[in-house]
N, CA, C and O atoms as a CHARMM CRD file, in Angstrom:
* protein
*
  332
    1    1 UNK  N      9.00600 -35.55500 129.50700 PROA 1      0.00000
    2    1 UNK  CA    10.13300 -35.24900 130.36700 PROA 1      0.00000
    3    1 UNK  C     10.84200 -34.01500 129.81300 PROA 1      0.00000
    4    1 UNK  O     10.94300 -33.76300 128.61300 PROA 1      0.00000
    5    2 UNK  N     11.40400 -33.14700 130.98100 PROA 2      0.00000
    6    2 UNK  CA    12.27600 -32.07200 130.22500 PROA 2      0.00000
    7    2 UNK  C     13.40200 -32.27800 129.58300 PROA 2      0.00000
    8    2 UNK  O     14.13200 -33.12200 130.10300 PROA 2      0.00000
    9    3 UNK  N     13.88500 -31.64100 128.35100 PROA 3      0.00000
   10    3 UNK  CA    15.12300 -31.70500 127.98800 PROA 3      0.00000
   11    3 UNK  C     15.72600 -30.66500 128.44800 PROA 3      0.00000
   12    3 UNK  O     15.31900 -29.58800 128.01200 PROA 3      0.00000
   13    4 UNK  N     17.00000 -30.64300 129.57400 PROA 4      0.00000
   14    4 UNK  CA    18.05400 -30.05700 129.74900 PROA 4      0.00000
   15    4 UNK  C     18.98900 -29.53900 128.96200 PROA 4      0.00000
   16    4 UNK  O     19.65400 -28.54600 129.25600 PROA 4      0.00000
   17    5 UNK  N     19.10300 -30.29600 127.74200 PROA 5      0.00000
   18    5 UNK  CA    20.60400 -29.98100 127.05100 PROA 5      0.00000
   19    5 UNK  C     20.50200 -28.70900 126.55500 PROA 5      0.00000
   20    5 UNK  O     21.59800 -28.14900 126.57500 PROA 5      0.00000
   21    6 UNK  N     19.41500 -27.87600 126.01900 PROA 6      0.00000
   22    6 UNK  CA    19.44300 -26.90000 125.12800 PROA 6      0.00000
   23    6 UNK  C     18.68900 -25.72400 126.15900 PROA 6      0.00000
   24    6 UNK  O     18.17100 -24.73000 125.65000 PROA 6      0.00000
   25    7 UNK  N     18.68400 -25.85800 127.08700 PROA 7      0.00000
   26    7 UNK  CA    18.62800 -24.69400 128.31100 PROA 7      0.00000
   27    7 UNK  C     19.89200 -23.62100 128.70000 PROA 7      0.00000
   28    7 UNK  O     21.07800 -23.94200 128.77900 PROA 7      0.00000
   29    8 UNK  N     19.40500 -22.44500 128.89200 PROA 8      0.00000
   30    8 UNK  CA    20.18200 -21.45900 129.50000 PROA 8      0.00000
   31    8 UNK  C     20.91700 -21.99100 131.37600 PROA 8      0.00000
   32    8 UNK  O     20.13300 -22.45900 132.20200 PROA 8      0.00000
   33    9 UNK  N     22.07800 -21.84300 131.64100 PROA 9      0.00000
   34    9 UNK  CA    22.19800 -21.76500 133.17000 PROA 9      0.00000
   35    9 UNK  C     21.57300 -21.34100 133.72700 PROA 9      0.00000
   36    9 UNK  O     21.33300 -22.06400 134.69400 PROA 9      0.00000
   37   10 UNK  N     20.82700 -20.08300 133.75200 PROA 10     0.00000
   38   10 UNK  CA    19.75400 -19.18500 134.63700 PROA 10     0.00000
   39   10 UNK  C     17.66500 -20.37300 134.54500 PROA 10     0.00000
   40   10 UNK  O     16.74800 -20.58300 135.33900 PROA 10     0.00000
   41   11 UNK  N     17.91600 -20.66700 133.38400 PROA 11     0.00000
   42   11 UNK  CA    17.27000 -21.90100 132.95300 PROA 11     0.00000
   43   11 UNK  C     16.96800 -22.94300 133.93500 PROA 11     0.00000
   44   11 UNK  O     15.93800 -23.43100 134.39800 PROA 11     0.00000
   45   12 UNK  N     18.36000 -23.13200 134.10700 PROA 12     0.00000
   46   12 UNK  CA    18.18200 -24.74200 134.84000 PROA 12     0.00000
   47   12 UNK  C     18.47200 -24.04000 136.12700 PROA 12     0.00000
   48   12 UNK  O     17.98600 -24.79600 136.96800 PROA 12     0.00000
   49   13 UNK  N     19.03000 -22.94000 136.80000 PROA 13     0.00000
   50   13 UNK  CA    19.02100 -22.61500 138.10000 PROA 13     0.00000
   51   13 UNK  C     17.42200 -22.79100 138.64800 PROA 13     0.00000
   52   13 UNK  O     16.92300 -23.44800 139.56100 PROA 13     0.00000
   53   14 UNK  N     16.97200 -22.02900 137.80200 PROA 14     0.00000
   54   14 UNK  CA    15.25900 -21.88100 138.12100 PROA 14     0.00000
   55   14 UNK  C     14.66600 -22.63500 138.52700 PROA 14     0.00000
   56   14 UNK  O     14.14400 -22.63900 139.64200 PROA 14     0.00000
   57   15 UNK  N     14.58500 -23.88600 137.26300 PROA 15     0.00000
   58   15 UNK  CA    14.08400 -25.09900 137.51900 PROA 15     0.00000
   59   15 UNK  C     15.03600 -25.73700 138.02100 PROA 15     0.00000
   60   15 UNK  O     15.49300 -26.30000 137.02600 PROA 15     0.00000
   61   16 UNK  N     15.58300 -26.00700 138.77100 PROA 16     0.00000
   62   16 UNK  CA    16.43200 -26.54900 139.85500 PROA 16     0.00000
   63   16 UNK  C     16.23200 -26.41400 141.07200 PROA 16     0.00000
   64   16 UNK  O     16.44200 -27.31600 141.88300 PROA 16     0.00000
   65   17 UNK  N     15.55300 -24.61700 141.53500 PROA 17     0.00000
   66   17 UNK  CA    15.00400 -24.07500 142.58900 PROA 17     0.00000
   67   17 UNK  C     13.69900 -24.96400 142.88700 PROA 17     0.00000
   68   17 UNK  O     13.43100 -25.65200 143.87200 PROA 17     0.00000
   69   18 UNK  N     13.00400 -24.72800 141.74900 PROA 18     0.00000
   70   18 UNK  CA    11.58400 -25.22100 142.28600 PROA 18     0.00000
   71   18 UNK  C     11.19200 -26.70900 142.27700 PROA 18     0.00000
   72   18 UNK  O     10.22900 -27.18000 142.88300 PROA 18     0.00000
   73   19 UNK  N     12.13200 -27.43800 141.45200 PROA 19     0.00000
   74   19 UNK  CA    12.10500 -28.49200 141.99100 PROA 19     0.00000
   75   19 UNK  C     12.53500 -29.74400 143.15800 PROA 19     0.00000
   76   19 UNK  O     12.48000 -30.93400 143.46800 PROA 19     0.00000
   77   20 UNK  N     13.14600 -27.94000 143.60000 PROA 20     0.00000
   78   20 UNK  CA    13.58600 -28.30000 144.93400 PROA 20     0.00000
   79   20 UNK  C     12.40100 -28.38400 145.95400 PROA 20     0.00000
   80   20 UNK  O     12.41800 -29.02900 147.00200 PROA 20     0.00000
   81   21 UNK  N     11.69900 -27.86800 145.62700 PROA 21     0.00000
   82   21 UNK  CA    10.44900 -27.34200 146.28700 PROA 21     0.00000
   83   21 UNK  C      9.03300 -28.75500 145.89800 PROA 21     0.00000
   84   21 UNK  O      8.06600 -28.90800 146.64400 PROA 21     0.00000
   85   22 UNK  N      9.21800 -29.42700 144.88000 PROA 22     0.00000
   86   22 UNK  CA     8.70400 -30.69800 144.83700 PROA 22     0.00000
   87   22 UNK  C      9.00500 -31.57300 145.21200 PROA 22     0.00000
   88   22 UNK  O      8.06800 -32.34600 145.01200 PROA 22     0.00000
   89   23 UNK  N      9.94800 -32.18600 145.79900 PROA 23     0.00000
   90   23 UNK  CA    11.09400 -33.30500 146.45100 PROA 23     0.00000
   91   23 UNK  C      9.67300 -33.62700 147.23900 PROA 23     0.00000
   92   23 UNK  O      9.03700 -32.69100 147.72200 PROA 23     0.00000
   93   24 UNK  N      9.15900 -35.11800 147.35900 PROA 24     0.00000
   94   24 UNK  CA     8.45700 -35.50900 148.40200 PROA 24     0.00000
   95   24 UNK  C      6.82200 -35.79000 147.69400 PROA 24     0.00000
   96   24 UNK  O      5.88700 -36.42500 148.18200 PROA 24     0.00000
   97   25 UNK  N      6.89200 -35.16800 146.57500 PROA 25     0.00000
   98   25 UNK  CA     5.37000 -34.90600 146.08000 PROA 25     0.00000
   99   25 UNK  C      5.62200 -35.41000 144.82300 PROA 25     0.00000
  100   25 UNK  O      6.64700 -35.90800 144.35900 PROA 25     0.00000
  101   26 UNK  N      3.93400 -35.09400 144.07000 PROA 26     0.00000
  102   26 UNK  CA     3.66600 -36.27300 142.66200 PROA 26     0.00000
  103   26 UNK  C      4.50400 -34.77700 141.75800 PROA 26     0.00000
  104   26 UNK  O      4.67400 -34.93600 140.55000 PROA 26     0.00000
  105   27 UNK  N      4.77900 -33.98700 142.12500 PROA 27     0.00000
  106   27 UNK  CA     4.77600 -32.82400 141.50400 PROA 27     0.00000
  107   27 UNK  C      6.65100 -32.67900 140.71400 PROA 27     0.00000
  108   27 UNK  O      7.07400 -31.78100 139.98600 PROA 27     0.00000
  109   28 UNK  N      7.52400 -34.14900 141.32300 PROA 28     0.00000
  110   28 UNK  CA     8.42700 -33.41900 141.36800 PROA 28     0.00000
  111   28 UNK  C      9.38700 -33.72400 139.77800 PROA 28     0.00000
  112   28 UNK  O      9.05000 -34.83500 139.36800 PROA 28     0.00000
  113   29 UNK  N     10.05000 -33.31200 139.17500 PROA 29     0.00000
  114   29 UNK  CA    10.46400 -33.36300 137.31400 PROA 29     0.00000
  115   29 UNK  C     11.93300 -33.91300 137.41000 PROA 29     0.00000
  116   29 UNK  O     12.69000 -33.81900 136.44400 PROA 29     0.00000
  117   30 UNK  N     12.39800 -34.60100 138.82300 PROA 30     0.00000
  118   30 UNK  CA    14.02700 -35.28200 138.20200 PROA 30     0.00000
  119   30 UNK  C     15.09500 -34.38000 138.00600 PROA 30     0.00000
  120   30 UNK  O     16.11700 -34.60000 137.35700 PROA 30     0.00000
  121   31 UNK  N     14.66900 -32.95300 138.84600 PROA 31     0.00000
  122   31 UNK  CA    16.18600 -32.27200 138.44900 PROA 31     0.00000
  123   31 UNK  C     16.95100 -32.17800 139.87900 PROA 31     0.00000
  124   31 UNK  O     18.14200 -32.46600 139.99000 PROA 31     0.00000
  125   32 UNK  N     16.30300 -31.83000 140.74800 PROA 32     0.00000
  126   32 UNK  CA    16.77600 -31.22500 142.22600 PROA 32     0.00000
  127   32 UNK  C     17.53600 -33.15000 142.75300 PROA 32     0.00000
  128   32 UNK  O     17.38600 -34.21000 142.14400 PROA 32     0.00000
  129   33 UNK  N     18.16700 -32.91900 143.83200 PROA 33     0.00000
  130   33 UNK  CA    18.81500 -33.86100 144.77400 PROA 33     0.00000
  131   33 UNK  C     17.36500 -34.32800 146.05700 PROA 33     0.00000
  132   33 UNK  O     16.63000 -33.76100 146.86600 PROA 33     0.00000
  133   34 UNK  N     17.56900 -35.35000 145.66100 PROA 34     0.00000
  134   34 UNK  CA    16.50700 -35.94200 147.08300 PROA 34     0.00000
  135   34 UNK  C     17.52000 -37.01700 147.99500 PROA 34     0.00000
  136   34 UNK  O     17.87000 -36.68800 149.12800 PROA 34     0.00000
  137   35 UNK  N     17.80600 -37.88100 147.59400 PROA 35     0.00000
  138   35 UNK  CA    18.02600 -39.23400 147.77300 PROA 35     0.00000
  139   35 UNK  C     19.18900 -39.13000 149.37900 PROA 35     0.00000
  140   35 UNK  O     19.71600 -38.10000 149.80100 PROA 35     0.00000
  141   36 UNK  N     19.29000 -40.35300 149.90300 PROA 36     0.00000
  142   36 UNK  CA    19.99200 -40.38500 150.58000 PROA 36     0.00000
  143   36 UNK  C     21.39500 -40.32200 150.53400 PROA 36     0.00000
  144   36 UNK  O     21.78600 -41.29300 149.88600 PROA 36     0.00000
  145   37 UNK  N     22.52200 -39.49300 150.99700 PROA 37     0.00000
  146   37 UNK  CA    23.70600 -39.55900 150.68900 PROA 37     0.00000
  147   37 UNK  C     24.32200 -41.22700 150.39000 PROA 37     0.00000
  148   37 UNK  O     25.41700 -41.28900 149.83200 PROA 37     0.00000
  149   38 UNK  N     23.69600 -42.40600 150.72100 PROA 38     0.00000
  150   38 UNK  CA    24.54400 -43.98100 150.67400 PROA 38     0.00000
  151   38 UNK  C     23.93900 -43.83500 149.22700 PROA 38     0.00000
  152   38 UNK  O     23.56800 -45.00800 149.24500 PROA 38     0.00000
  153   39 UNK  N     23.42000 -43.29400 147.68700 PROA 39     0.00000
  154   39 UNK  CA    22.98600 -43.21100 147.10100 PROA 39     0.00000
  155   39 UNK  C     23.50900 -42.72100 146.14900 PROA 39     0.00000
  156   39 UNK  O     23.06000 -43.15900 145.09000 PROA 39     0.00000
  157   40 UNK  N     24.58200 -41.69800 146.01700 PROA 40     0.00000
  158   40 UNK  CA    24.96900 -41.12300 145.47800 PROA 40     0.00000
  159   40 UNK  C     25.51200 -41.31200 144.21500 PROA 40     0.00000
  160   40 UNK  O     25.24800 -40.73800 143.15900 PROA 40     0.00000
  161   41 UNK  N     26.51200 -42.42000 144.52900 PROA 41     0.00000
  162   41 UNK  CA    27.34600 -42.66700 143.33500 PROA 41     0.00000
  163   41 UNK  C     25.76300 -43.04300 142.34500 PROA 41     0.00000
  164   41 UNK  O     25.94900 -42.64900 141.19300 PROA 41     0.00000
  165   42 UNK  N     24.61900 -43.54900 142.47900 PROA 42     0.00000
  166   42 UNK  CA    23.89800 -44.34000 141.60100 PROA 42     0.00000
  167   42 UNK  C     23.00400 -42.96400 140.71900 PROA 42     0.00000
  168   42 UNK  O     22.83600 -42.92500 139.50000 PROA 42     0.00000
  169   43 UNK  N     22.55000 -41.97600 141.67200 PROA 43     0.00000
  170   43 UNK  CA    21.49200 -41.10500 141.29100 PROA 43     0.00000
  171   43 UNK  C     21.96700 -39.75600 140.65200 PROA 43     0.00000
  172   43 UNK  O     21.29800 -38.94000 140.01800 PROA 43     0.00000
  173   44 UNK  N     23.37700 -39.73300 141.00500 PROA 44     0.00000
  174   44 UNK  CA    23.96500 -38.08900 140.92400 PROA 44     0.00000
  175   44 UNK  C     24.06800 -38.31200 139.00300 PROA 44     0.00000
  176   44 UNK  O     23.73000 -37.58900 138.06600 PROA 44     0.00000
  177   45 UNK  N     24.49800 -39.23100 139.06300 PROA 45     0.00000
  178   45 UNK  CA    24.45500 -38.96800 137.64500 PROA 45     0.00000
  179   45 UNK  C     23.67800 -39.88400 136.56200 PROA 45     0.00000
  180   45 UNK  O     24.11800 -40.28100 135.48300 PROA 45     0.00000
  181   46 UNK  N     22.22400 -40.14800 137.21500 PROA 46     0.00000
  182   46 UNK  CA    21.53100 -40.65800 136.13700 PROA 46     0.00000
  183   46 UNK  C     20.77600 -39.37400 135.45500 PROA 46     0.00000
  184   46 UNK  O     21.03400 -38.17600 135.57700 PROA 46     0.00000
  185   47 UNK  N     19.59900 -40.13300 134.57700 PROA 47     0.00000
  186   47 UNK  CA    19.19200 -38.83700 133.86500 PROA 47     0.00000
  187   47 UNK  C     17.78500 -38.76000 135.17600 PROA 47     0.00000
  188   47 UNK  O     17.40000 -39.43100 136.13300 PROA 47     0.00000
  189   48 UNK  N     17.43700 -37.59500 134.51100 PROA 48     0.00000
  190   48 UNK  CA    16.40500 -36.74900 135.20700 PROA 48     0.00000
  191   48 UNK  C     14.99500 -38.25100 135.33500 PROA 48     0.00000
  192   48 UNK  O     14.36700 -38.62900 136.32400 PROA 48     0.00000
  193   49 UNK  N     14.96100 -38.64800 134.18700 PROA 49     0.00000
  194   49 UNK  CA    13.76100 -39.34300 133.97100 PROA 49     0.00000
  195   49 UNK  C     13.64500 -40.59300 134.85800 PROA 49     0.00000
  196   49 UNK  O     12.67600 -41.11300 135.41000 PROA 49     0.00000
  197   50 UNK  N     15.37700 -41.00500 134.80300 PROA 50     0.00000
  198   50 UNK  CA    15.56000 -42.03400 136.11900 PROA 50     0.00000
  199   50 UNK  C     15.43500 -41.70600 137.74300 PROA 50     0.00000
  200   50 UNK  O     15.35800 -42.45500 138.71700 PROA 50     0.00000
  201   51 UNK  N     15.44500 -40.60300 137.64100 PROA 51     0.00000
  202   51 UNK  CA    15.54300 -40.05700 139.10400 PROA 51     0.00000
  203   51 UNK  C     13.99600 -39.68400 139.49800 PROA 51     0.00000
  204   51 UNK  O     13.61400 -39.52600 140.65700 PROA 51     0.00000
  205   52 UNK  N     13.42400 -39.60500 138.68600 PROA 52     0.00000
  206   52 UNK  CA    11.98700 -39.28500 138.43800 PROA 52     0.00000
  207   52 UNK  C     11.03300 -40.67300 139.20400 PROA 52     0.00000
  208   52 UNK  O     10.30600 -40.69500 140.19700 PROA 52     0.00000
  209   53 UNK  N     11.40900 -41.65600 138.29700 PROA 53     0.00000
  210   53 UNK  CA    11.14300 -42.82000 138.46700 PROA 53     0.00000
  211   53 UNK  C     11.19600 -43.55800 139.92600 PROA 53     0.00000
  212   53 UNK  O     10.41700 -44.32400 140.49300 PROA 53     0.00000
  213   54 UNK  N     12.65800 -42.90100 140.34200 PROA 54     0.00000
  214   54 UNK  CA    13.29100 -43.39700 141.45600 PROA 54     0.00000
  215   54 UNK  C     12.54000 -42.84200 142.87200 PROA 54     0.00000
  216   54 UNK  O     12.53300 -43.49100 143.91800 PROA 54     0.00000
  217   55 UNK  N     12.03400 -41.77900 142.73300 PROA 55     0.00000
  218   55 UNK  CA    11.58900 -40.58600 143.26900 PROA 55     0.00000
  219   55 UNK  C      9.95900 -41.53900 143.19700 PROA 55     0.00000
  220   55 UNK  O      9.57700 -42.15400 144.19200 PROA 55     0.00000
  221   56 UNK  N      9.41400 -41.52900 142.32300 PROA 56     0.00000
  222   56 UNK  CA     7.71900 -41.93700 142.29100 PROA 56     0.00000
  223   56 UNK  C      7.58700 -43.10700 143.26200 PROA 56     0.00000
  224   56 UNK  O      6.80400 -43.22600 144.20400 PROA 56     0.00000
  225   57 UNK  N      8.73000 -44.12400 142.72700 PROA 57     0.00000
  226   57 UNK  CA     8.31600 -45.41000 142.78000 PROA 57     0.00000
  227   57 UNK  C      8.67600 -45.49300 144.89100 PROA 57     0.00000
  228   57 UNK  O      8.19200 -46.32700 145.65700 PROA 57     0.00000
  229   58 UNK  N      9.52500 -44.46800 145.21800 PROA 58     0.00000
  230   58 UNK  CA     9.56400 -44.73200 146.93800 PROA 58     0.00000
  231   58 UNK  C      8.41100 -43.89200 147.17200 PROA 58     0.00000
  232   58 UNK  O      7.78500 -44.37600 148.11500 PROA 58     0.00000
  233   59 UNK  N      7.86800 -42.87600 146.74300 PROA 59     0.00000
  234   59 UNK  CA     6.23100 -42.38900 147.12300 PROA 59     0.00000
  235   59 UNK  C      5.28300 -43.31800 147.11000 PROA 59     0.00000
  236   59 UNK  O      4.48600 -43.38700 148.04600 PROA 59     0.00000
  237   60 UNK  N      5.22100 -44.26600 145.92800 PROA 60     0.00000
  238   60 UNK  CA     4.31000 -45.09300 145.59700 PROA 60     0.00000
  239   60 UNK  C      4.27800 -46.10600 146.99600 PROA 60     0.00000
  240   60 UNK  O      3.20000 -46.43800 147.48800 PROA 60     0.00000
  241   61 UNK  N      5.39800 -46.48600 147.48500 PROA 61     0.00000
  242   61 UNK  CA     5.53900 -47.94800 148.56000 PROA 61     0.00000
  243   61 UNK  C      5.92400 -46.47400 149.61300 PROA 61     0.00000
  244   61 UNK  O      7.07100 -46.52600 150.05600 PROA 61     0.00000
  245   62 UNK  N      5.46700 -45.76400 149.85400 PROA 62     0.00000
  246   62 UNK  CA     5.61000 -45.25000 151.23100 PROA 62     0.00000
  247   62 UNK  C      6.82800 -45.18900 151.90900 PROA 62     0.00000
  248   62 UNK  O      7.16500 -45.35000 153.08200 PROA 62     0.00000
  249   63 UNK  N      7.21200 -45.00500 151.21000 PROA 63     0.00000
  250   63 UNK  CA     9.47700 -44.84500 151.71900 PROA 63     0.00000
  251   63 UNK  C      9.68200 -43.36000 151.50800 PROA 63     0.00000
  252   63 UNK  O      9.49600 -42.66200 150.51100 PROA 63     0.00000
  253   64 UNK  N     10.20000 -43.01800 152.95400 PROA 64     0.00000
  254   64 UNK  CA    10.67200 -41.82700 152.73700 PROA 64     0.00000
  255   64 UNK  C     11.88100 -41.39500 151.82300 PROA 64     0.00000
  256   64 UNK  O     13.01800 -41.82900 152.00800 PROA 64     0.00000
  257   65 UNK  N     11.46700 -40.28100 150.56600 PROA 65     0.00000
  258   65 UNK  CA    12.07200 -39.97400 149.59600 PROA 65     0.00000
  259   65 UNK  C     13.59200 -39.37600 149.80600 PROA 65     0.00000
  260   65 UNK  O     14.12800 -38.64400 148.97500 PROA 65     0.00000
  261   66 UNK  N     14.19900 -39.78800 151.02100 PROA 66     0.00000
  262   66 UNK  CA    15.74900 -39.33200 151.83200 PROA 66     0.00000
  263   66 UNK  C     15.86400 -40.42300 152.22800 PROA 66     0.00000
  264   66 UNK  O     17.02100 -40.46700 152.64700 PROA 66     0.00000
  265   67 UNK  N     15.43000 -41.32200 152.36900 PROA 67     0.00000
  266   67 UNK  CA    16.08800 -42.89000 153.67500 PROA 67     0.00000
  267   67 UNK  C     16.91000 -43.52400 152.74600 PROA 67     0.00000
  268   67 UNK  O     17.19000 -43.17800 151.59800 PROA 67     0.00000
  269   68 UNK  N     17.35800 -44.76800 153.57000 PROA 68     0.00000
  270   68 UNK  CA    18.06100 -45.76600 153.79500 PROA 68     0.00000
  271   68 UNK  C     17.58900 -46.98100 154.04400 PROA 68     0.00000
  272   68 UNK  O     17.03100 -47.22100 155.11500 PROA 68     0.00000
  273   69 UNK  N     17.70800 -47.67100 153.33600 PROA 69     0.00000
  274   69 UNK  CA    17.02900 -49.25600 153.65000 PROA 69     0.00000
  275   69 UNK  C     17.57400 -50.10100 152.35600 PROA 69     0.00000
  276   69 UNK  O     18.22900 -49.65400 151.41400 PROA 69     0.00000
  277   70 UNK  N     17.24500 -51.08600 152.51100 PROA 70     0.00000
  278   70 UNK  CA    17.66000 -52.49000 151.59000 PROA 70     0.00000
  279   70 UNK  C     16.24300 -52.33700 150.33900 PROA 70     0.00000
  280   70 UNK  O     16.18900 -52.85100 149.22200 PROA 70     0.00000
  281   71 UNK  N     15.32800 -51.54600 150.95100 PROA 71     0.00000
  282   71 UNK  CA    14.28700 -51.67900 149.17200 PROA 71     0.00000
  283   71 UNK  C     14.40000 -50.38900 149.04500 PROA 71     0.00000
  284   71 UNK  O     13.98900 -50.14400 147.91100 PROA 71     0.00000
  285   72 UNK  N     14.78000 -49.23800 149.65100 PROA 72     0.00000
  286   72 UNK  CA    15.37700 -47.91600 148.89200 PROA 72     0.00000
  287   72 UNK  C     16.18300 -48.60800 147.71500 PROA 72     0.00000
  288   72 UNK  O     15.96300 -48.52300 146.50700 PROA 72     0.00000
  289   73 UNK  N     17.19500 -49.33100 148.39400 PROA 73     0.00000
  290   73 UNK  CA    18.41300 -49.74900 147.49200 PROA 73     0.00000
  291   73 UNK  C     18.07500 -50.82400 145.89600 PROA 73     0.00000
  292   73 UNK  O     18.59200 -50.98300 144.79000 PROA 73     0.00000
  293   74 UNK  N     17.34000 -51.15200 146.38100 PROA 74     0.00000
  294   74 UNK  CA    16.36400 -52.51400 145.48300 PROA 74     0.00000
  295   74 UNK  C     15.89500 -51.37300 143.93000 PROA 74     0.00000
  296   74 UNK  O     16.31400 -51.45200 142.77500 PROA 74     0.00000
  297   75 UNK  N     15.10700 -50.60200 144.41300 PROA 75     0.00000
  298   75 UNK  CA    14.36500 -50.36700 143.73400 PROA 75     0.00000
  299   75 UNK  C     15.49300 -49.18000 142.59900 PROA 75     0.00000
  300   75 UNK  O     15.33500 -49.11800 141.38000 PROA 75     0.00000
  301   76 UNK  N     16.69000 -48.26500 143.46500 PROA 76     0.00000
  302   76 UNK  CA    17.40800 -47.68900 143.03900 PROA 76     0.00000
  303   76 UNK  C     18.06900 -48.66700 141.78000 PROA 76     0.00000
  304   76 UNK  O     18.10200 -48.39900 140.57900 PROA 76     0.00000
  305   77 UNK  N     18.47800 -49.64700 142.34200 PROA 77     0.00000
  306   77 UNK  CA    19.20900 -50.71500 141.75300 PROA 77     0.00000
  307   77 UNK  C     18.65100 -50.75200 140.31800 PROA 77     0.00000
  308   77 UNK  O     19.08000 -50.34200 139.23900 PROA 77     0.00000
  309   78 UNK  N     17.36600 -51.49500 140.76500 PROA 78     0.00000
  310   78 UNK  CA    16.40300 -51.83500 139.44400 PROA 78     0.00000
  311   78 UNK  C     16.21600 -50.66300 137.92400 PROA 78     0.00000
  312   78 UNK  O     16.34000 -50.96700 136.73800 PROA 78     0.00000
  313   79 UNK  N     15.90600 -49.38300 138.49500 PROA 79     0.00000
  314   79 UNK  CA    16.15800 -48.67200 137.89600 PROA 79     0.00000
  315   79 UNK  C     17.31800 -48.00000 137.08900 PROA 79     0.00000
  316   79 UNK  O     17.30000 -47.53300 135.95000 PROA 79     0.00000
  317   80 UNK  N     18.08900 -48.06400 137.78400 PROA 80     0.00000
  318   80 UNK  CA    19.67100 -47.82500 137.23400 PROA 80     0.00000
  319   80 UNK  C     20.20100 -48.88300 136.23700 PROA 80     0.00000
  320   80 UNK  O     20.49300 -48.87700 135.04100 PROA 80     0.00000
  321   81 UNK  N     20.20200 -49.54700 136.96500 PROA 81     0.00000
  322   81 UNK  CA    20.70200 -51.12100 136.33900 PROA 81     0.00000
  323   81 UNK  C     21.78600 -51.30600 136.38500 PROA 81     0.00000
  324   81 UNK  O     22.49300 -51.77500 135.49200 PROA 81     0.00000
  325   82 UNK  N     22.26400 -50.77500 138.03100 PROA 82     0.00000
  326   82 UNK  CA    23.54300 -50.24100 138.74300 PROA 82     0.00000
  327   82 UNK  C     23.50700 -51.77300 139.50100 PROA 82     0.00000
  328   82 UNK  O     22.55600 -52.54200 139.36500 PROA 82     0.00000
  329   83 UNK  N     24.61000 -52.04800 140.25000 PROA 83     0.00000
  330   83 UNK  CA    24.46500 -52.78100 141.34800 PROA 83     0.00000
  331   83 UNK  C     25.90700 -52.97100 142.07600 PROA 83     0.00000
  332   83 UNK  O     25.99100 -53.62300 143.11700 PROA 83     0.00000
């Protein structure tokens, strides 16, 4: 997983861009915003690796990586260890 902390701003703009550009695919590293806005408070501020996770595991079960549903929420949950 990447470490953020010891990156330049122009750094993480970059990779921020292009992982904007992975959102949806096996390709994508936990930095960019996917999730559905009812989501927010849980994902905005986990780490990259959780969002990663969060991100695979609705590719894996065929959930669109933006929706809304009760196992979007499940699985967010699980991961966070939010509720």
């Amino acid at each position: 997983m990447i470490n953020l902390n010891n990156i330049t701003s122009q750094a993480f703009a970059d990779i921020h861009e292009l992982d904007t550009k992975y959102v949806g695919t096996n390709n994508y590293l936990g930095v960019a915003y996917f999730w559905n806005y009812d989501y927010r408070h849980y994902l905005r501020d986990s780490s990259n690796h959780k969002r990663k996770r969060v991100h695979d595991l609705f590719l894996k079960e065929g959930l669109d990586v933006g929706g809304s549903s009760d196992r979007h929420l499940k699985i967010i949950q699980n991961i966070t260890n939010l509720s």
